[in-house]
N, C-alpha and C positions, 0 to 999 in steps of 0.2 A: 363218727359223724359229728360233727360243728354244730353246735348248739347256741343258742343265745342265751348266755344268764344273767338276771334283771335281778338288779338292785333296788327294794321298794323304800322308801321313805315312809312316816305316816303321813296319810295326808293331810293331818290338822297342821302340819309343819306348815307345808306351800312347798315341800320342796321337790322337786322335779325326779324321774323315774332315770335313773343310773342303767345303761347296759353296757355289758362285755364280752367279747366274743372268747368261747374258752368252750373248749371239750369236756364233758363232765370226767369223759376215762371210766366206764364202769364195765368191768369183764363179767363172766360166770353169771351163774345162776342169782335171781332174786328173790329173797324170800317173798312169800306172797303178805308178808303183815306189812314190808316194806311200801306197798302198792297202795297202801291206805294211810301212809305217815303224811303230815305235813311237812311240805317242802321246807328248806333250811331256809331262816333269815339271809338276804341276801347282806355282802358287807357295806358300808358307808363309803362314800364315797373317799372319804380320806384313807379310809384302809387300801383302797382300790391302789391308788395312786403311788401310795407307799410299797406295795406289793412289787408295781413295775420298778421301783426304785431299786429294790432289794432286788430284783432279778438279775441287774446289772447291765454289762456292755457297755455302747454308745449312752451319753450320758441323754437322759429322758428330755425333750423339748416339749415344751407347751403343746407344740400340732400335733408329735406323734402323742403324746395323752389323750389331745382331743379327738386323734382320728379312732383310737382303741376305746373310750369311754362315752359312748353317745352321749350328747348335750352337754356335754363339759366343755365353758368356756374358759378363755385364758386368764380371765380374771379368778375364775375359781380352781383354776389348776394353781394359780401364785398362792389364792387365799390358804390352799390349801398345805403348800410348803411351806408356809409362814407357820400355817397350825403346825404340822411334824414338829418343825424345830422349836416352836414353844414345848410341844407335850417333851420332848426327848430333852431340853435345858430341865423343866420342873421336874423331870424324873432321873435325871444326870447321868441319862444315857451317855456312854461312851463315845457314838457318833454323832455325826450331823448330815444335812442334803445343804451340798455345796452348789452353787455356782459353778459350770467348766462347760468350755468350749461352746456358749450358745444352749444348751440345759443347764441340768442339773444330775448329780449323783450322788448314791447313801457312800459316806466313806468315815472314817476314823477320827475324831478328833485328835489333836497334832499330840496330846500328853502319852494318848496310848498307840502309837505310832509305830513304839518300840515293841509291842506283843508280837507284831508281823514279824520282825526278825527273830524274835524269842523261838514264837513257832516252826521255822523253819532253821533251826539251830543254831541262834544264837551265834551268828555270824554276821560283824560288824559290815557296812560299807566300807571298802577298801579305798583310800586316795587316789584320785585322778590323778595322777601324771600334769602336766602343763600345758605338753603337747595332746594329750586327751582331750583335755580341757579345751582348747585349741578349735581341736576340732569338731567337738560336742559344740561350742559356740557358732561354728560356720553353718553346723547342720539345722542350730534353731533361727537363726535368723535368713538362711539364703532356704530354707526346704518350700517345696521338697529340691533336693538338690542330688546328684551324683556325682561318685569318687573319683570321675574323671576331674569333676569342677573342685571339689573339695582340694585337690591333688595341686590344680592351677590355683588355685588360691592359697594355698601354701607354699607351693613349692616345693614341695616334697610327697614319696609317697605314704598312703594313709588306710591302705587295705586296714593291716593290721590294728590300727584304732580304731577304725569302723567296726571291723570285728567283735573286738572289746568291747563300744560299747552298744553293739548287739547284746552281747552277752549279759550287759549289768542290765539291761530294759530301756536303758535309757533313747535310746533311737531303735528305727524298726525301717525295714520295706514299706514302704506307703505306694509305691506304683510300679509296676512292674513292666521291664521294657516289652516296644515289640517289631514287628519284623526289622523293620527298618532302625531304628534305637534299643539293642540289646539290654544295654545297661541301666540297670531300679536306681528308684531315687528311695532319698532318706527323710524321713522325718524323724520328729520327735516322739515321745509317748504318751502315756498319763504319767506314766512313773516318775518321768522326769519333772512333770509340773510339781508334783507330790513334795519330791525331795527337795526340790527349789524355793516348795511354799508360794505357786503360783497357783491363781486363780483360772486364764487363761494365757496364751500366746502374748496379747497385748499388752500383759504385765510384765514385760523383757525389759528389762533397764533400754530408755532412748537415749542416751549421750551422742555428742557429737562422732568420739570417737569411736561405737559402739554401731554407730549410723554406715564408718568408712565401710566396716566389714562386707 
């Protein structure tokens, strides 16, 4: 059963009453001393927030904050990202809550980038090809787009590096055909912002000649 749980502030603050929608999840039996405890401090609003970050996925937007944190505005959903990445610089946390795609996300600072590979074995990125490369670049600036188009716009075909770079993360299915248009279109990933060292889409080098594509 969906509970409400309220985050109190004191009130000699002024600061305003924090809720969250969240299951408490309690099974089995209670002992009966439990029925007389006082309820836990609820957390602060910056823990809250932080919380969603850490959960991950779709990178956190201002609205969806505000729609899960009753009375949290946008101004104090920034104020609030601003505090994270103070508290995590003065404590030399590892990460940081980046900027991507319209949010924000808890992600790595770039020095220890390399543990992720460590972690899963110590297996370098392999070089793109040209032709990879190629087509990695059609898929981020024409997506979403399909291998029929990728195909015409090469001239050649390009299953096989599509496939590839499914494989590395770097592109994905992003729309899936239907009755009438069989064939998924492709986009790009996080991953690939990651390895690029891009913030969003909009940080894609504009040159003229990067424009023809």
């Amino acid at each position: 059963m969906s509970e409400k749980q309220e985050a109190n502030f004191p009130p000699e603050a002024g600061v305003p009453t924090w809720e969250v929608d969240g299951g408490h999840g309690l099974t089995g039996p209670v002992e009966p001393s439990a029925l007389h405890e006082e309820p836990a401090t609820p957390p602060p609003m910056r823990r809250i927030v932080e919380a969603l970050l850490f959960v991950g996925g779709a990178p956190l937007t201002s609205d969806r904050a505000c729609e899960t944190i009753r009375g949290l505005t946008e101004d104090q959903f920034l104020q609030a990202i601003d505090g994270l990445n103070r508290e995590y610089r003065q404590q030399g946390r590892p990460y940081s809550v980046q900027a991507r795609n319209g949010g924000y996300i808890l992600t790595l600072r770039p020095r220890f980038r390399d543990v992720v590979e460590r972690l899963h074995g110590g297996q370098r990125e392999a070089r793109l090809s040209a032709t990879a490369i190629d087509a990695l670049a059609l898929v981020a600036y024409r997506q979403p787009v399909t291998k029929a188009e990728i195909d015409s716009l090469r001239g050649a075909e390009s299953g096989a590096l599509l496939r590839q770079l499914v494989r590395r993360g770097l592109i994905a299915v992003v729309q899936r055909g239907d009755a009438q248009k069989r064939e998924v279109s492709y986009g790009t990933t996080t991953r690939f912002l990651e390895l690029f060292q891009l913030q969003s889409l909009e940080d894609l080098p504009q040159t003229q000649d990067l424009q023809r594509l």
